[in-house]
Each structure stands twice: as C-alpha cells, then as structure tokens.
C-alpha positions as CSV (number, residue, x, y, z in Angstrom):
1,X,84.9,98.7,94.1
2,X,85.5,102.6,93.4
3,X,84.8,103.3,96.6
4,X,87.2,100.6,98.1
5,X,89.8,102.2,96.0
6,X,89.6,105.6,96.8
7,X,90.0,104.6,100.4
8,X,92.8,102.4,99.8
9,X,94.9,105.4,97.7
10,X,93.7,108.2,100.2
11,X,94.6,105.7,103.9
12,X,98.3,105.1,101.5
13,X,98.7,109.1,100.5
14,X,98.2,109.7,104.1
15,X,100.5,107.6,105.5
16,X,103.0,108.2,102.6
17,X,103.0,112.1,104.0
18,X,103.3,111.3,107.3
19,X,106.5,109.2,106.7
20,X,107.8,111.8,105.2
21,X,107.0,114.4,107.8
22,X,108.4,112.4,110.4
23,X,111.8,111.5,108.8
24,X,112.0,115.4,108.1
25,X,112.4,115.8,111.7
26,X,111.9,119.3,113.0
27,X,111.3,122.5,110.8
28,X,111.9,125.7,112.2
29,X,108.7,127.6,113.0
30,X,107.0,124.2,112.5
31,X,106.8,125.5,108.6
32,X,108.4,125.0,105.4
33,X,107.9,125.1,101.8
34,X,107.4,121.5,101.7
35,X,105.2,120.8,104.9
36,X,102.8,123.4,103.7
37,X,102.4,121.4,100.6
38,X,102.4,118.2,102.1
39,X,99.0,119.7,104.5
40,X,97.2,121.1,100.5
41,X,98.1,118.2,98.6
42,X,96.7,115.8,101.4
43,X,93.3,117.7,102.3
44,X,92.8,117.8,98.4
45,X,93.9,114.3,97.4
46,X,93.6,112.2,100.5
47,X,90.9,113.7,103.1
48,X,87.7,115.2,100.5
49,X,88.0,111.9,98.2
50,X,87.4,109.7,100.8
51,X,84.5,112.1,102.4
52,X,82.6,112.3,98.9
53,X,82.7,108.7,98.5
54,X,79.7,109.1,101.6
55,X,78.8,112.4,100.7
56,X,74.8,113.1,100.5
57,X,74.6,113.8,97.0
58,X,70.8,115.7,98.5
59,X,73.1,117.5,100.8
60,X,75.4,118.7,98.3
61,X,73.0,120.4,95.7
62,X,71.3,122.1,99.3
63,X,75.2,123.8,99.6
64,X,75.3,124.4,96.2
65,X,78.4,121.8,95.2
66,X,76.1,120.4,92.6
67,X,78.4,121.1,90.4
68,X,80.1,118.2,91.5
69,X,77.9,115.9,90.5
70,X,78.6,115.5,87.3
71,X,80.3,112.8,87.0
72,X,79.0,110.1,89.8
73,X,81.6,109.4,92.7
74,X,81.1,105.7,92.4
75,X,82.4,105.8,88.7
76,X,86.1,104.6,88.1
77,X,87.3,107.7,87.3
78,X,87.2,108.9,91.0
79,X,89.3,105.7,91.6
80,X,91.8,106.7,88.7
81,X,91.6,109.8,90.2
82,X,92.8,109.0,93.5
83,X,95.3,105.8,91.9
84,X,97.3,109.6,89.8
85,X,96.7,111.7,92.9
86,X,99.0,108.4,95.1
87,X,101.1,108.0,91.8
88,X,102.2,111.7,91.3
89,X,102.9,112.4,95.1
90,X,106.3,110.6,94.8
91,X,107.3,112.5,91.3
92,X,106.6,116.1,93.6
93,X,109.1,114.5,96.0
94,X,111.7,113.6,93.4
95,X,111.3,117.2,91.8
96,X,111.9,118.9,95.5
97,X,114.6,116.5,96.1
98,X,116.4,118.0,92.6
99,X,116.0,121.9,93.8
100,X,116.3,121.7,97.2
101,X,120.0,122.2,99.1
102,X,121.6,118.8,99.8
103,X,122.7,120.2,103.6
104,X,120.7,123.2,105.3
105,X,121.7,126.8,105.0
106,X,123.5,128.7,107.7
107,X,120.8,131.0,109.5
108,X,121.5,134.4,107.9
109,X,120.3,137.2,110.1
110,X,121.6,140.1,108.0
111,X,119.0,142.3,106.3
112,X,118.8,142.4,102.3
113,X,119.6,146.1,102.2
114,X,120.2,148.7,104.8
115,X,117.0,150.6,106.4
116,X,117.6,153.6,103.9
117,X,117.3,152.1,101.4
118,X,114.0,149.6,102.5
119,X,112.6,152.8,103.6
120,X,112.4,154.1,99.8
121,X,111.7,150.5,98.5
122,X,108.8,150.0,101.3
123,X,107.0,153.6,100.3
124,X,107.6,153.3,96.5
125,X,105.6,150.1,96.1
126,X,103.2,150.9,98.8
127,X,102.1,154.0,97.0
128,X,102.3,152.4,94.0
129,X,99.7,149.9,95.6
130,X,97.7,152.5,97.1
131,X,97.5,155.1,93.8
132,X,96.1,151.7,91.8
133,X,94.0,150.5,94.7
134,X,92.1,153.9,94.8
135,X,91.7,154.7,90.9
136,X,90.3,151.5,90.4
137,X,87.7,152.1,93.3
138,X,86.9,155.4,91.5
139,X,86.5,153.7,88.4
140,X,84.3,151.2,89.3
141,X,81.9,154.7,91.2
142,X,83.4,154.7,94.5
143,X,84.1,152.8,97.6
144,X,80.2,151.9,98.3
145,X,80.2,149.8,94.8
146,X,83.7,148.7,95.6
147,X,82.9,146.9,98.8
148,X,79.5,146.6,98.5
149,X,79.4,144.7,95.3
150,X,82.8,142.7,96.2
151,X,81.6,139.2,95.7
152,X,79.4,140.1,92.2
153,X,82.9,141.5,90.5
154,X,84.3,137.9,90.6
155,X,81.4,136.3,88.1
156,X,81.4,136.7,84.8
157,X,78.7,139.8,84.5
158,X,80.5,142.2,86.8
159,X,78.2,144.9,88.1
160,X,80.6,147.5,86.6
161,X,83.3,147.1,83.6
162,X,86.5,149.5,83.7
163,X,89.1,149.9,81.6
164,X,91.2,149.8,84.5
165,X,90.4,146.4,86.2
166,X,94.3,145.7,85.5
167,X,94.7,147.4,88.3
168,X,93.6,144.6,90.8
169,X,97.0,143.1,89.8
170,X,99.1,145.9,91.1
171,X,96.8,147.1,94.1
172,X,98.0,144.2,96.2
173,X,101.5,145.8,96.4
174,X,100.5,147.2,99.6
175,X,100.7,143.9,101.0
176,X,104.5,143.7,99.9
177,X,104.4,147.3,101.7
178,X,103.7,145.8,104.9
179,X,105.8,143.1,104.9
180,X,108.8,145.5,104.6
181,X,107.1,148.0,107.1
182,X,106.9,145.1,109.7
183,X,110.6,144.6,109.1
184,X,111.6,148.2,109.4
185,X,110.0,148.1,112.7
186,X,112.0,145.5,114.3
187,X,115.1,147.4,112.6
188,X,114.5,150.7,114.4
189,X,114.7,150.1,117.9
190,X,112.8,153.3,119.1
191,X,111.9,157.3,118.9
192,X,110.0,158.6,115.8
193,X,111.2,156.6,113.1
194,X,109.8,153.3,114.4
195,X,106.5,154.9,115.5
196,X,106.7,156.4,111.8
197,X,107.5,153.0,110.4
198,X,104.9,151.3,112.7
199,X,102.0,154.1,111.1
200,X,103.4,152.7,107.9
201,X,102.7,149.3,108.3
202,X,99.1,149.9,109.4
203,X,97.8,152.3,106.7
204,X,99.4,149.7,104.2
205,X,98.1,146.3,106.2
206,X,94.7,148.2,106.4
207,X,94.7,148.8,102.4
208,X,95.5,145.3,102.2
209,X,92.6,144.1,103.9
210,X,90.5,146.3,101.5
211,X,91.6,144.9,98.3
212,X,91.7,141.7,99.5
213,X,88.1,142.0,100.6
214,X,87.0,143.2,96.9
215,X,88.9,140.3,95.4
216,X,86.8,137.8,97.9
217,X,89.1,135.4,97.3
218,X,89.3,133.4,101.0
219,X,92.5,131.4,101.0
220,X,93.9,134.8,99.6
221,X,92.1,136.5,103.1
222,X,93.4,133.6,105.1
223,X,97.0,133.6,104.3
224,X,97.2,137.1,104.7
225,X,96.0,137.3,108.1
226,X,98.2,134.6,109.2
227,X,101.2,136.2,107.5
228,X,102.7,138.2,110.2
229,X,101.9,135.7,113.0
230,X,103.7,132.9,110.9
231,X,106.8,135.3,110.2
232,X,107.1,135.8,113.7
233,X,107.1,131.8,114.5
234,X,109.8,131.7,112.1
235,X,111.7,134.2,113.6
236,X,111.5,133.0,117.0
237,X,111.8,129.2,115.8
238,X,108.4,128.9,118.0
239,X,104.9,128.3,116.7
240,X,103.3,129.3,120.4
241,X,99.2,127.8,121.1
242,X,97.9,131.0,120.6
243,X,99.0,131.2,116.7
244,X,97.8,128.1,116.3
245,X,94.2,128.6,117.5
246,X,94.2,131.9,116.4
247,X,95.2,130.8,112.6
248,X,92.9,127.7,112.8
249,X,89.7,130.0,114.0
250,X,90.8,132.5,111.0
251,X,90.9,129.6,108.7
252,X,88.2,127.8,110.1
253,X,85.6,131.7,110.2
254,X,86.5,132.1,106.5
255,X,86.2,128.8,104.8
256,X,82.6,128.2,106.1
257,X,80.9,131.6,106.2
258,X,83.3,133.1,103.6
259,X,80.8,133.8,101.0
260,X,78.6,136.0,103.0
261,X,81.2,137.2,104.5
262,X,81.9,138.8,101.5
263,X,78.5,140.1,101.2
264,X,78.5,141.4,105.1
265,X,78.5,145.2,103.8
266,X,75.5,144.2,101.8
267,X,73.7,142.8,104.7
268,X,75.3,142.5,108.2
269,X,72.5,140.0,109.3
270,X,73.2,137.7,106.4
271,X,76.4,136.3,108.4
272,X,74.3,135.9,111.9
273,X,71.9,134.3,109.9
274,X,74.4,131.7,107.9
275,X,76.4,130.9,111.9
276,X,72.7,129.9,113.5
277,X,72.0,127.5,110.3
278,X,74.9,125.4,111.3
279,X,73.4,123.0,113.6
280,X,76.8,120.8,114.5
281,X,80.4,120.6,114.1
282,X,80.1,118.1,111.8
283,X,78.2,120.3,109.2
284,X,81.0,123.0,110.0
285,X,84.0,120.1,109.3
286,X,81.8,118.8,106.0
287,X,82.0,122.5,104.7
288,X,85.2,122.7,105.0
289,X,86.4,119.7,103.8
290,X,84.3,120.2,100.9
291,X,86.2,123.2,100.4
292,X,89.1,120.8,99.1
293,X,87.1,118.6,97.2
294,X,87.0,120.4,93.6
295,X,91.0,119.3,92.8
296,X,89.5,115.8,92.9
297,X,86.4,116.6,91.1
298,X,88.2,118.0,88.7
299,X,90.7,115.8,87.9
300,X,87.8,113.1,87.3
301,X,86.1,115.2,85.8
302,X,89.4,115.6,83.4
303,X,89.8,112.0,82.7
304,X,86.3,111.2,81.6
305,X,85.8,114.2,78.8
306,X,89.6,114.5,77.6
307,X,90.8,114.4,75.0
308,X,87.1,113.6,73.2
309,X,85.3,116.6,75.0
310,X,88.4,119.5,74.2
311,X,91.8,119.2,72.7
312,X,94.7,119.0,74.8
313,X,96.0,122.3,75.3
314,X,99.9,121.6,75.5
315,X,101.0,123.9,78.1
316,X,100.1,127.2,76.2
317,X,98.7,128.4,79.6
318,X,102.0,129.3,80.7
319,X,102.2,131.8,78.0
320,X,99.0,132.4,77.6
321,X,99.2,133.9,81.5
322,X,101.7,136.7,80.5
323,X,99.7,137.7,78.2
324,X,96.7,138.4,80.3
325,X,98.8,141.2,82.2
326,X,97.9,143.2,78.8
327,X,95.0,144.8,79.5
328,X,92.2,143.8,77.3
329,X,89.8,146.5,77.5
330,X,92.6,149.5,77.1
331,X,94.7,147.5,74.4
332,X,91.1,146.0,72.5
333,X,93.5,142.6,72.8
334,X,90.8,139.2,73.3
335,X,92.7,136.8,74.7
336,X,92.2,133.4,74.7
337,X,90.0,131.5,76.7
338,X,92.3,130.1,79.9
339,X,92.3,126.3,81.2
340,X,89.8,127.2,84.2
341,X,87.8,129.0,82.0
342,X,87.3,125.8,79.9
343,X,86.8,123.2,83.0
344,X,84.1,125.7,84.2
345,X,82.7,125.4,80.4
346,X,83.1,121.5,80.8
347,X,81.0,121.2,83.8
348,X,78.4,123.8,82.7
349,X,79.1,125.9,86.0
350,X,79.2,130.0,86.7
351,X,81.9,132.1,88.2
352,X,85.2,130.2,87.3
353,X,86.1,126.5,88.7
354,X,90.1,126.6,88.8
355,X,92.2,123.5,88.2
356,X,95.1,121.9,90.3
357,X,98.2,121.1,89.5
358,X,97.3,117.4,88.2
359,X,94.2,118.9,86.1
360,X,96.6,121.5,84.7
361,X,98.8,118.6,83.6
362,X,95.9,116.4,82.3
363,X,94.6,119.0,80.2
364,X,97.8,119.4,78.5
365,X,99.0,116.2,78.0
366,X,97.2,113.7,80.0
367,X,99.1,111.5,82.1
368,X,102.8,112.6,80.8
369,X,101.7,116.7,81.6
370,X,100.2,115.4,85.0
371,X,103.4,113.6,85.7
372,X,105.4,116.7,84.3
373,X,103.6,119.4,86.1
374,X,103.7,118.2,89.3
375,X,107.4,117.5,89.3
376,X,107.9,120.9,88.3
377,X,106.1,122.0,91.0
378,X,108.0,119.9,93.3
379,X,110.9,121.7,92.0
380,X,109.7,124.9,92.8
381,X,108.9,124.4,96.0
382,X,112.4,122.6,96.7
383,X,114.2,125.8,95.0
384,X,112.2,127.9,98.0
385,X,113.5,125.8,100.6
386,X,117.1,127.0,99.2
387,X,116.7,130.6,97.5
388,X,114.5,131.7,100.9
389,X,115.8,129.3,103.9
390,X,114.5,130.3,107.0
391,X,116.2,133.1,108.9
392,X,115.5,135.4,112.3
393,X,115.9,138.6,110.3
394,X,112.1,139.7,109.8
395,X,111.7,140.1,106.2
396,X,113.5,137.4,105.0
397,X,111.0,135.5,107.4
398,X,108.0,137.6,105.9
399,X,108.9,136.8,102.5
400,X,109.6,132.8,103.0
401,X,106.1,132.7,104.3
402,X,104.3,134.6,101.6
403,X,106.1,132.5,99.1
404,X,105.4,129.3,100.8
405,X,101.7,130.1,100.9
406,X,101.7,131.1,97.4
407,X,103.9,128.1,96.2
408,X,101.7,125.6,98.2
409,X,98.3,127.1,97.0
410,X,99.5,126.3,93.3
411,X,98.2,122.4,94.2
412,X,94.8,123.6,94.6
413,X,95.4,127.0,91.9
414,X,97.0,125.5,89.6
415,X,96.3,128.2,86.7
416,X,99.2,129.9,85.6
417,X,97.2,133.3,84.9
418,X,95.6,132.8,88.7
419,X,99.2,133.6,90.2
420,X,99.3,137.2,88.9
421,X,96.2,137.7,91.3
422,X,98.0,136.2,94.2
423,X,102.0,136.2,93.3
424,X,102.4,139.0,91.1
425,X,103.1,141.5,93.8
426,X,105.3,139.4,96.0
427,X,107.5,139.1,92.7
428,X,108.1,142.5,92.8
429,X,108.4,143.2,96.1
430,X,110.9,140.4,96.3
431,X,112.5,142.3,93.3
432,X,112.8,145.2,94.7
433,X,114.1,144.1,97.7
434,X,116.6,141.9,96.6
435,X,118.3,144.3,94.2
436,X,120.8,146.1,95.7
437,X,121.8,142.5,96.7
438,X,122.1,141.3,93.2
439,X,123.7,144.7,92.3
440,X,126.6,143.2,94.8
441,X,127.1,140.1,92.9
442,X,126.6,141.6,89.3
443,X,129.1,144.4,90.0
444,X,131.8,143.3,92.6
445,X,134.4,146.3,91.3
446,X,132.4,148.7,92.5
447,X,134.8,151.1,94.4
448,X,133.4,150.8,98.2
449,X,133.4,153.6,100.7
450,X,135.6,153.0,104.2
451,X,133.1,153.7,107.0
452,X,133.8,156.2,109.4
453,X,136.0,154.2,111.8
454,X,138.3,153.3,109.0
455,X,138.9,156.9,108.2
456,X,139.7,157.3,111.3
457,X,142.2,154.9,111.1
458,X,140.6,151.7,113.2
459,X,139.8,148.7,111.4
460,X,138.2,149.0,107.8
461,X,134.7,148.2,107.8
462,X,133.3,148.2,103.9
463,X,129.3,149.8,103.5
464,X,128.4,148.3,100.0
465,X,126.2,150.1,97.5
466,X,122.6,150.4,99.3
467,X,123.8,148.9,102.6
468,X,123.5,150.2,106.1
469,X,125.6,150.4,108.9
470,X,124.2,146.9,110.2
C-alpha cells in the first residue's frame, strides 16, 4: 500500500510540474528562478521516492546510504511523506505567484554602475576573498593540508582547528570577483584594459576553484562551473547543445565520483579506481538519483520521531544562523546546536545530514511550519524573477544565475546557517554592486555633472554619481 502511494504522489508531482512548465511557455536562456526549482523539487520529491521504494536495501549499505535505512521505505511515513511533498508543491506556487511581477520586465541592458567604478568594486572584494582564502590556508599549515585534507575538514573531527575557520565564509568572494571580471570584459571592447580585466577574471575564477575544492561541497562545485556558461545562455537568449552536454557531463562527473574526487590530491588512482567499479549506466543513474533521496528520507524520518524524539524548534534557526557568523573560537561564544546538526543526531549518522525545506518546516512546527516554509520559499524565488529579471547586460545575467542556483538549492539545503557557506558572498557582492544604484534612488537631489557634450553646448546628457559614459 505505501509503495502504491508513493508512486501515485510522485507520477501526480510529475505531471503537476510539467503542467506548469508547459503553460510557462518559453523562458529566456531556457532558465529561471522558478524552472530551476521546479527540476530540485522534482528529483527530490518525485524521482528518488519512487526509486527507493525498489531500492536494494544490500545495495545501499554497500554505497554507504545506510543511513537511510532507518526508518523502512515500506512504512507509511514514506507515503505521508510523499502525500506533504504533492500537498506543499501548490503552496510554493501560491507564494511565487504573490512575489513575482504580474507582466514581465522590459529587458534592461544598462550596466549597474559604470566600469570605473566595477573596476574598484570587482578588486576590493576579490582581494578581500583572496587575503581570507590565503590566511586561512596558512592557518590550517599550508596549502598541502589545505587541499590535501579537503574532504576530512567537513566532519566533525577536523584534522586541524583554527581560530580563523570564519574565514571560509568570506573566502568565496572571489567567486563574486569573477562574476564582475567576466562583465568588465564584455564592457571593454579591446587593448590592455580588457586583456587586464580578462587576467582578472582568471586569477579570481582559479581561487575560486581552490576554495571551493576545500569546502568539497559538489552541488557548490557544480554550479560554479556552470555559472558562466549559463550567464552566457541568458545573455544570448540561447542555451546551445554544447552547454547542455557540457553541464550535464560536469554534473553527472561530480555527483558520482565526487567524494574521491575530493580526495584526488590524496591519491590520484583512487578516482581511476572508483570510474572502473562502475560496471553500467544504471549504477551510474542509481547514484545519482540517490543523491536526491535524503530530502525524502528526511522528511520521514521527521514525521516518525517528532515531536516525541526532540522538541519543535519554532523557527529559531533563522536567528540562530546570524549568529553563527560570530566566530566561536575567537569570541569563546558556543552556539547552539543547528536543525541539521540535530537530524544527523536523530539518525545516529557522522558528518552533518542537512534538511530541506519541508524538514525545516516540520521541525518547527509540523505540518503548519512545512506549509509556512515552503511558501516562503516560493516567495523568494518569485521576488528573483522580479528584483533580477533576465537581461543581455553580463552581470545582471551572472548574478540572476548565481541567485537562482542558490535560491533553488534551498529545497534540498534548507538550513538557514548553510546559506552563509553558499549565499553569503553573492550578498555582498550584489551589495556592492548595486549601490551606487540605490544611492540614485535614496538621493535624487544630488547635483549631477553635464557631460562633456553639454558643456559644449549640444544636448545635455546627465552622468549620475558612480556612472559611466554608457
């Protein structure tokens, strides 16, 4: 009967997106804030329930998803699982519905703030990026530990403690750096400054790669990689073959061999090794999809021990996730224990097990949180179809595609103190970049300076405050 069920809610879920999808009609670049929700929120909820209703539960102790097991995929709560998971699709709807603009945005192809100005913005929290990237290295005893030891820093007995590790949060400026170097780029035609801007971009894009490969995090890896190709499909209003296949064999690289991966430097033969094990492409499609299965897993996992196992936590993660950008072992601050800390302690697992955007609801306030969460979430994503609409101007295309990789990842994330790993320094760098645009709403009497035409008597042609000649 659970099994039934669970087939019945994922075969509905499924065609409930796809209804949607195709009365959306086309998107430009063939991706939006919503689409790349729709894609998470059906491999989570709709594809890995109905494979681990025939999962091999051998098989899955073998891959070490034994974890999963603790609660039995034929008991009900998988099918109450997957009735919330069809139930709370149409309340994310409803919340993108409320955010979102009623009638699409003009294309805007006009650059936040003039190249000048970008030029300071893209350089101050690149180096900012880079200075914390390289002090934590050092503090952890150099780059050998630092990439060498990658995967071991994410468990919960880190090879080496610093004082520092608060770092990690503002080390991936460098991949707001690129995103504004990529831009400047486009902006500069030719000569030395675009071969100077180009340099920029791939010092900062190669930092990148280095603290995203000591964080070991892959969906992190993933959507970097495929950031500049998707910016350029948004740009162009064309996603070509070649991204596609290019992003799928990225995706598809990561997701199966991506914990070795992360131990390559360790042992280069480990990752030959884990590609000849693979005897089919079904194994290689079963790892992936299992990749999607712990939202479900979770969520059952949820309903069965709450609120008898742990007390309902009533949102204080939200709250609770500022306060982890304090640095504990500078400040001697212990901070409470967060809501994936306690669903890893729930299913007596290592390393950390994060919670969706359901879970983070449940463990709140059961059903009403779940309910509550997920709109809000629609509503987030809806208010980044209107606050970053698409656009050919390069990095307002850059940033709608980090933030809609972000935004969409929250299904799976959930955790409100995991987004400071992944968000915090596209907050910035959107803050930085946006500001001399909000200084030209917040101060609109600001004498303005006639361009050099004007003065010399042709039409008058206004540069505002940290604006280029466009």
């Amino acid at each position: 009967m659970t099994t039934a069920m669970v087939l019945c809610c994922s075969l509905c879920l499924t065609a409930m997106i796809a209804w949607v999808e195709i009365r959306r009609g086309h998107v430009r670049g063939q991706l939006d804030f919503l689409r790349a929700a729709n894609v998470v929120y059906l491999m989570c909820f709709g594809i890995a329930p109905a494979y681990l209703q025939f999962a091999d539960p051998r098989v899955l102790r073998q891959m070490l998803w034994g974890w999963t097991l603790r609660t039995p995929f034929t008991d009900e709560v998988f099918a109450l699982a997957s009735i919330m998971s069809l139930g709370a699709y149409p309340f994310l709807l409803l919340g993108y519905r409320l955010a979102a603009a009623r009638r699409p945005r003009a294309l805007s192809a006009a650059p936040f703030a003039g190249p000048g100005y970008l030029w300071v913005a893209g350089l101050g929290i690149g180096v900012v990026g880079l200075v914390s990237l390289i002090t934590y290295a050092m503090s952890v005893g150099g780059w050998g530990v630092f990439i060498f030891e990658a995967l071991a820093f994410r468990g919960n007995d880190p090879p080496v403690v610093s004082r520092v590790a608060f770092l990690t949060n503002t080390a991936p400026l460098v991949i707001g750096a690129v995103l504004v170097f990529f831009a400047l780029r486009q902006y500069h035609a030719r000569g030395l400054v675009r071969l100077a801007a180009s340099l920029c971009c791939a010092l900062f894009f190669g930092a990148s790669l280095v603290i995203l490969f000591h964080q070991a995090g892959r969906a992190a890896f993933v959507a970097f990689l495929v950031l500049l190709p998707l910016t350029v499909a948004v740009q162009r209003n064309r996603l070509t073959w070649t991204q596609v296949l290019l992003g799928a064999s990225i995706f598809f690289v990561l997701v199966v061999f991506g914990r070795v991966f992360f131990q390559a430097a360790r042992d280069p033969g480990l990752l030959l090794r884990s590609a000849s094990g693979l005897e089919n492409i079904g194994e290689t499609l079963r790892s992936v999809v299992l990749e999607f299965s712990f939202p479900i897993v979770t969520l059952a996992n949820a309903i069965r021990n709450l609120p008898e196992v742990t007390p309902l936590r009533w949102f204080v993660d939200f709250p609770l996730a500022v306060e982890y950008l304090i640095p504990q072992r500078i400040t001697g601050l212990v901070h409470a224990p967060t809501v994936s800390m306690v669903n890893t302690a729930i299913f007596q697992g290592t390393g950390g097990i994060p919670v969706d955007v359901l879970s983070l609801g449940y463990y709140s306030a059961l059903l009403p949180g779940a309910i509550l969460t997920v709109t809000a979430l629609g509503a987030v994503i809806g208010a980044g179809e209107r606050w970053l609409p698409a656009s050919p101007d390069p990095l307002r295309a850059g940033l709608r595609v980090a933030w809609l990789m972000v935004i969409a990842l929250r299904i799976m994330y959930a955790d409100p103190q995991l987004f400071w790993r992944s968000g915090l320094y596209l907050l910035i760098t959107t803050g930085v970049v946006l500001l001399p645009a909000v200084l030209r709403r917040m101060l609109p009497l600001i004498p303005r300076r006639p361009s050099i035409a004007a003065a010399a008597g042709g039409e008058a042609v206004h540069l505002l405050p940290g604006e280029g000649a466009r």
